[in-house]
N, CA, C and O of each residue as an XYZ file, in Angstrom:
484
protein
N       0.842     -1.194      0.000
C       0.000      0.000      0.000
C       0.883      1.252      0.000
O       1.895      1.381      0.690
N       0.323      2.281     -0.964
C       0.991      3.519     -0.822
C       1.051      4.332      0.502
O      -0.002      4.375      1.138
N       2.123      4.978      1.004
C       2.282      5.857      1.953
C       1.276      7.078      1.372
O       1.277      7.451      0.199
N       0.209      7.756      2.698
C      -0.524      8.738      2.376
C       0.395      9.553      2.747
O       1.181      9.442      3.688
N       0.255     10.578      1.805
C       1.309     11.866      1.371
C       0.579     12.915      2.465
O      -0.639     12.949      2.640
N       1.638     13.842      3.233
C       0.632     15.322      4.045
C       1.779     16.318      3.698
O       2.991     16.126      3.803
N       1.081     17.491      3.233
C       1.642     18.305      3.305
C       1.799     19.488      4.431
O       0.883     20.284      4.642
N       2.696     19.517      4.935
C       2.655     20.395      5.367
C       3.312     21.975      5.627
O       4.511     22.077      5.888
N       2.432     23.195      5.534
C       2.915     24.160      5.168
C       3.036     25.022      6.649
O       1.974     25.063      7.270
N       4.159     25.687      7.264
C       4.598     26.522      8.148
C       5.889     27.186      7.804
O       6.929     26.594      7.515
N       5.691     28.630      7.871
C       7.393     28.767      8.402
C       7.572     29.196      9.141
O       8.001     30.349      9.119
N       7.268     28.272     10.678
C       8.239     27.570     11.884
C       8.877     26.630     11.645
O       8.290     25.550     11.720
N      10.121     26.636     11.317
C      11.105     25.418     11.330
C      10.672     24.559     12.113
O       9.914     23.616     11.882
N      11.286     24.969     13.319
C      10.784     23.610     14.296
C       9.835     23.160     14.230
O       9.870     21.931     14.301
N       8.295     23.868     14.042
C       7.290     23.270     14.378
C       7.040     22.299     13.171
O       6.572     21.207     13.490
N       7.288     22.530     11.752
C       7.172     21.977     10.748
C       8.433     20.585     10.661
O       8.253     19.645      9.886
N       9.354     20.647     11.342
C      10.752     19.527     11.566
C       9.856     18.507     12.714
O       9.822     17.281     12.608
N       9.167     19.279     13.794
C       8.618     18.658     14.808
C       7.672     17.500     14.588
O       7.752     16.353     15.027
N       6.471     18.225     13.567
C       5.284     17.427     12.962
C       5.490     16.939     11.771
O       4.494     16.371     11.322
N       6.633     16.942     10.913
C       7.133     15.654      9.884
C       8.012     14.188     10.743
O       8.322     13.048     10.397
N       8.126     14.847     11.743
C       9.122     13.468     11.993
C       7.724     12.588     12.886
O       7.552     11.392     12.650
N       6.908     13.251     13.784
C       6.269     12.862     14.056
C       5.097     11.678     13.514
O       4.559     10.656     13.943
N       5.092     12.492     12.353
C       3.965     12.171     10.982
C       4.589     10.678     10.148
O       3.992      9.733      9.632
N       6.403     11.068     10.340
C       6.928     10.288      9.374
C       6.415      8.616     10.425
O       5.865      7.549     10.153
N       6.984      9.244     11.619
C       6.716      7.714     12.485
C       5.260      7.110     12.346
O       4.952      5.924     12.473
N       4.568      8.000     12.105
C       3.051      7.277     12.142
C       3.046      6.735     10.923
O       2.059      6.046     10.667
N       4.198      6.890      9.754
C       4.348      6.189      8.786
C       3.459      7.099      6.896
O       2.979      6.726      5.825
N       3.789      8.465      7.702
C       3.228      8.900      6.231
C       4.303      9.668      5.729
O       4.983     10.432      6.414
N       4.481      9.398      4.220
C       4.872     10.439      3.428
C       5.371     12.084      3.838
O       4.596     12.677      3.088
N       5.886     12.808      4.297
C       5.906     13.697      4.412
C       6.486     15.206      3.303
O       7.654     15.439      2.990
N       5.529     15.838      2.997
C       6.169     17.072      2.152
C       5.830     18.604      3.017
O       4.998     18.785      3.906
N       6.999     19.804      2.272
C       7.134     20.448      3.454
C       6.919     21.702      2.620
O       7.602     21.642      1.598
N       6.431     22.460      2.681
C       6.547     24.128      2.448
C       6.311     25.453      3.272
O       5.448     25.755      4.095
N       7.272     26.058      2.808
C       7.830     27.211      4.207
C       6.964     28.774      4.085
O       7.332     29.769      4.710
N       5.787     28.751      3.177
C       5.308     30.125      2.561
C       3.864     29.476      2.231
O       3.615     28.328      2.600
N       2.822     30.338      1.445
C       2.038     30.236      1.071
C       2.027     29.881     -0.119
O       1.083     29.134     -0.376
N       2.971     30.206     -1.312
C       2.624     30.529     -2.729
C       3.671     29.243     -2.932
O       3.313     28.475     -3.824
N       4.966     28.874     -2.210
C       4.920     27.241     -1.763
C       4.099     26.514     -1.936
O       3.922     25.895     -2.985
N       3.522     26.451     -1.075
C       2.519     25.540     -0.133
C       1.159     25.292     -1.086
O       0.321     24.402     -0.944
N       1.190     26.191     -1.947
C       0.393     26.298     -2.809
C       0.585     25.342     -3.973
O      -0.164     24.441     -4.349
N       1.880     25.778     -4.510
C       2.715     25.160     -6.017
C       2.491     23.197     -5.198
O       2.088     22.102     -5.592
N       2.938     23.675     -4.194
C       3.246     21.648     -4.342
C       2.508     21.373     -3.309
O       2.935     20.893     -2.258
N       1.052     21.741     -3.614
C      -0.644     21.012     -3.488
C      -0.854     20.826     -5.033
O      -1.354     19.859     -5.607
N      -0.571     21.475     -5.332
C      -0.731     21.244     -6.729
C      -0.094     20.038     -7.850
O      -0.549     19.139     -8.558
N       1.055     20.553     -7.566
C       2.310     19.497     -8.537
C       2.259     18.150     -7.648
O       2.705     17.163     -8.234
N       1.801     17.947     -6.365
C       1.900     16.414     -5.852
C       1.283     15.923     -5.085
O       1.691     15.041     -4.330
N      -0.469     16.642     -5.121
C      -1.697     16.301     -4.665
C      -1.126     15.346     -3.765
O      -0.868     14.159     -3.966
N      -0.966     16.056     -2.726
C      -1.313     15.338     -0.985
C      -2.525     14.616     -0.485
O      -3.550     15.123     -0.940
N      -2.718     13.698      0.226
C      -3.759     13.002      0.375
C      -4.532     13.968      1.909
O      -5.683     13.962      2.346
N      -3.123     14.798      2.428
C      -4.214     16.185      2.994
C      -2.883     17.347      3.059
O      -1.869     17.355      2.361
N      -3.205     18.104      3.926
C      -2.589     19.393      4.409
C      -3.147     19.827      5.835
O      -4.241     19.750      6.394
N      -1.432     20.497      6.284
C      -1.570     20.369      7.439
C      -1.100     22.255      6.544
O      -0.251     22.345      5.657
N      -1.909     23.485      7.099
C      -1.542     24.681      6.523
C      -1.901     25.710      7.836
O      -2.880     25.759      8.581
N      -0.360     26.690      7.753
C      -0.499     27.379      8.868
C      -0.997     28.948      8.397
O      -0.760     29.471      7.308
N      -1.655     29.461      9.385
C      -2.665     30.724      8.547
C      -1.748     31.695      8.159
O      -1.593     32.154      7.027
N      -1.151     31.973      9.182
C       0.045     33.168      9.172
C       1.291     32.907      8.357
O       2.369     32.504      8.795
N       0.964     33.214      7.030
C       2.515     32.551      6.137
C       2.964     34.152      5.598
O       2.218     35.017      6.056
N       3.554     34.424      5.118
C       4.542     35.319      4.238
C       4.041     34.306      2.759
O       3.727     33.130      2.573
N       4.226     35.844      1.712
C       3.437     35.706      0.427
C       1.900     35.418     -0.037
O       1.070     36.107     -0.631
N       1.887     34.183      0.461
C       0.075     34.140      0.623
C      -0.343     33.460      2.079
O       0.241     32.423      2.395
N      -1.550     34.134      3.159
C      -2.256     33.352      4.123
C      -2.841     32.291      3.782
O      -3.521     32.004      2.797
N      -2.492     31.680      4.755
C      -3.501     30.447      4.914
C      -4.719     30.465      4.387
O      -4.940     29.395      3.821
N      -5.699     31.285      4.317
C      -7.106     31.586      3.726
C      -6.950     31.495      2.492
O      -7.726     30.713      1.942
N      -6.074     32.120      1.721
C      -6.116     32.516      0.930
C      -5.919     31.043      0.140
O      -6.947     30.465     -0.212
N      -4.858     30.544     -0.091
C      -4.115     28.793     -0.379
C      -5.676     27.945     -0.269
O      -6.255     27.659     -1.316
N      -6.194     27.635      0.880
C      -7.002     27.021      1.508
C      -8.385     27.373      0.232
O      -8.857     26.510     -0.508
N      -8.735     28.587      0.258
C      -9.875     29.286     -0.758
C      -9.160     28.673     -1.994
O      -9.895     27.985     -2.703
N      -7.918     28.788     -2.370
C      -7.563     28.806     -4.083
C      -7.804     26.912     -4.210
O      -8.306     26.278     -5.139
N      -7.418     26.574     -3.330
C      -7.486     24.882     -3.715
C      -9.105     24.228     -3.568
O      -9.825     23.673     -4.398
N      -9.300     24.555     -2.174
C     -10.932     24.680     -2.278
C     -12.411     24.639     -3.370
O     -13.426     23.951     -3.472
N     -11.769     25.873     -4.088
C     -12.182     26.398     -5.336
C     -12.214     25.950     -6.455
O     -13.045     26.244     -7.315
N     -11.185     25.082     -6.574
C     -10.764     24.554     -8.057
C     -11.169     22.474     -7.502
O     -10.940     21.552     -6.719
N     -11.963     22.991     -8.818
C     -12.319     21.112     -9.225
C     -11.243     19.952     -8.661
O     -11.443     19.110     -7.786
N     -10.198     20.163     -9.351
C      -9.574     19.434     -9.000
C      -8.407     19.091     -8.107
O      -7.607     18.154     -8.099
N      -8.647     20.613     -7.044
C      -8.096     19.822     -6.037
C      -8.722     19.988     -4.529
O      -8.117     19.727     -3.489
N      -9.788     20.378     -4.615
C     -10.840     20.471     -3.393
C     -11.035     19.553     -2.413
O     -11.321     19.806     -1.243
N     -10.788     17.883     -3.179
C     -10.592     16.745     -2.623
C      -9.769     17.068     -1.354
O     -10.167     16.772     -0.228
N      -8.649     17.665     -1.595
C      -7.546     17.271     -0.750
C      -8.404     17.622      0.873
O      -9.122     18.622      0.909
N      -8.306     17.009      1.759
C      -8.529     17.502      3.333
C      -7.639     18.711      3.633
O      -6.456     18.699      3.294
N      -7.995     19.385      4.040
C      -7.157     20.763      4.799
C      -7.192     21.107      6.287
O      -8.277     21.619      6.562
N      -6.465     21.014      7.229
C      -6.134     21.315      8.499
C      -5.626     22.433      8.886
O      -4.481     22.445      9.339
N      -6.580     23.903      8.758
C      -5.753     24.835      9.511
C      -5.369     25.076     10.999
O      -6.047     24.976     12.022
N      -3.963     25.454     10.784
C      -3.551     25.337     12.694
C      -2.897     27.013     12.471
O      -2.528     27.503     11.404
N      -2.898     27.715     13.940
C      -2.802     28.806     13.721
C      -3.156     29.096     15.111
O      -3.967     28.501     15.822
N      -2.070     30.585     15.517
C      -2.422     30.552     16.735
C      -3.850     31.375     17.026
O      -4.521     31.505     18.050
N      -3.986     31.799     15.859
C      -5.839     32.601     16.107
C      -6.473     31.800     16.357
O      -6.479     30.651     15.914
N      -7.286     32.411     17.316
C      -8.119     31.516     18.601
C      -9.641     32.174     18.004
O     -10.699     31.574     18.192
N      -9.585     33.111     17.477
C     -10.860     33.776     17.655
C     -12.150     32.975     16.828
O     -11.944     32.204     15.891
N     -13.343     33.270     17.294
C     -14.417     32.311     16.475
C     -14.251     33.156     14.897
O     -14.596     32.551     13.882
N     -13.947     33.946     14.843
C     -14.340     35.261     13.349
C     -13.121     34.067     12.940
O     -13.595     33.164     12.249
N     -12.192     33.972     13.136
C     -10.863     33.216     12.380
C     -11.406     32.282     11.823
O     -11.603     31.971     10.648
N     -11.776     31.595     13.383
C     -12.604     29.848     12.710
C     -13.549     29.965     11.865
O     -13.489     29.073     11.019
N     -14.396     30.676     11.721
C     -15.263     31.031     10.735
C     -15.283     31.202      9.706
O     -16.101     30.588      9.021
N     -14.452     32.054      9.168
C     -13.664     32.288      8.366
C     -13.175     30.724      7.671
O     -13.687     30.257      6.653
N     -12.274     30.178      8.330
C     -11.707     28.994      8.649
C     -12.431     28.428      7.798
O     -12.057     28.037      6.692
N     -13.332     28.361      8.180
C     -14.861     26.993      7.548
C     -15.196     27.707      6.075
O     -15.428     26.948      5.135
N     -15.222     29.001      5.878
C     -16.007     29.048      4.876
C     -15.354     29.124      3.829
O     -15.931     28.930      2.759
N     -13.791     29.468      3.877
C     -12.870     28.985      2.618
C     -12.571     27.181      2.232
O     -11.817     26.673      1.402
N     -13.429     26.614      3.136
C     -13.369     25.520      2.627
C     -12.544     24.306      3.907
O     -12.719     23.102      3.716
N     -11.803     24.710      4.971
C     -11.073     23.721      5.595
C     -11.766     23.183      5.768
O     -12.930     23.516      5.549
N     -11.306     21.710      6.408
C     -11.951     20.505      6.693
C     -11.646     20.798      8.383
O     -12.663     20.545      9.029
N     -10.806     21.141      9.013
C     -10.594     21.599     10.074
C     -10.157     22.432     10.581
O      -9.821     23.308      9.783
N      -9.827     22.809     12.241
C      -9.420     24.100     12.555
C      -9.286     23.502     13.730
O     -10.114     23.019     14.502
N      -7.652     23.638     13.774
C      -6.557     23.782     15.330
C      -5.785     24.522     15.777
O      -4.804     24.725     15.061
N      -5.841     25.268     17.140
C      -5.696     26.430     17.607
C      -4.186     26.358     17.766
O      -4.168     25.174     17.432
N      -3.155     26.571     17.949
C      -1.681     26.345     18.425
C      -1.536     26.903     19.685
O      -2.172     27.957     19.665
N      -0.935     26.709     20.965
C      -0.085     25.573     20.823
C      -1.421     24.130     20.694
O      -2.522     24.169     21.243
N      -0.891     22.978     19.823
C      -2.040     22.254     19.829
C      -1.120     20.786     20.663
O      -0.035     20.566     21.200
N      -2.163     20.198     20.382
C      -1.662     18.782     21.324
C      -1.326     17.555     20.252
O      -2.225     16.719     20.344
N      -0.689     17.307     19.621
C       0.003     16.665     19.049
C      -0.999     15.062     18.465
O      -1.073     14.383     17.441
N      -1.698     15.073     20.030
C      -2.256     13.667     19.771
C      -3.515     14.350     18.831
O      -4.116     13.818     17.898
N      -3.636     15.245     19.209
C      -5.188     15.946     18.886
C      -4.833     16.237     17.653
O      -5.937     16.027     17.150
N      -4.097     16.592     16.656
C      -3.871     16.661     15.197
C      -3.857     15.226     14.919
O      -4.845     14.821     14.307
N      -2.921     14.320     15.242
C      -2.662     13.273     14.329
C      -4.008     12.342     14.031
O      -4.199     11.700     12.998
N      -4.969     12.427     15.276
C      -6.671     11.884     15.282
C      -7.334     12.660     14.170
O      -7.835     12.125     13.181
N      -7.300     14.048     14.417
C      -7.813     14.574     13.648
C      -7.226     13.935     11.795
O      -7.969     13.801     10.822
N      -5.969     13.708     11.844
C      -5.262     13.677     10.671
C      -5.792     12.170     10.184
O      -5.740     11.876      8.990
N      -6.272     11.289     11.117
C      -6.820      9.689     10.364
C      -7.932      9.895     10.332
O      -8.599      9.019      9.781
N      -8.705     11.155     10.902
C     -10.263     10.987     11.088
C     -10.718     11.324      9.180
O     -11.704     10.990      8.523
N      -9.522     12.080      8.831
C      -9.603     12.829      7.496
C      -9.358     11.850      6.346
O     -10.084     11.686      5.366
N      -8.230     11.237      6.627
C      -7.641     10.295      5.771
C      -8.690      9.311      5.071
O      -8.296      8.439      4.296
């Protein structure tokens, strides 16, 4: 069986080094992008089986990525996980109506993404 592919987009080093190695042990695929317009290009070029996307990027937000893939036929499929330290309901809201499949507040609990991450799969 194929390894399910996640992408995930932050630029927090650590936090993005933290939750690939994590991810890798649970045995998935891991891809990484440090920006939005990243994070964007390779959802595209290597359709992830989800995304893990942080709101607050340099070049394009999280909303924004999240809305553009959302939007388009063919790659809406993908599951999307925004994490982000906005707490506010207007965020989450927001959150939902560009299309995520979820919404996790940071600092988050590790176990509480990766559930979330098979509940999607």
């Amino acid at each position: 069986m194929k390894k399910k592919r996640i992408l995930i987009v932050d630029d927090e080093k650590e936090l993005r080094q933290f939750l690939g190695l994590r991810l890798e042990s649970e045995g998935f695929e891991v891809l990484m992008a440090t920006d939005g317009m990243e994070g964007y290009e390779k959802a595209r070029q290597e359709m992830p089986d989800l995304m893990v996307l942080d709101l607050m990027l340099p070049k394009l937000d999280g909303y924004k990525v999240c809305r553009m893939l959302k939007f388009d036929e063919k790659y809406k499929a993908i599951p999307i996980i925004l994490v982000t330290a906005r707490s506010q309901e207007s965020d989450q809201l927001l959150g939902m109506q560009v299309g995520a499949n979820a919404y996790i507040t940071k600092p988050y609990d590790a176990k509480e993404l990766m559930e979330k991450i098979k509940e999607l799969l």
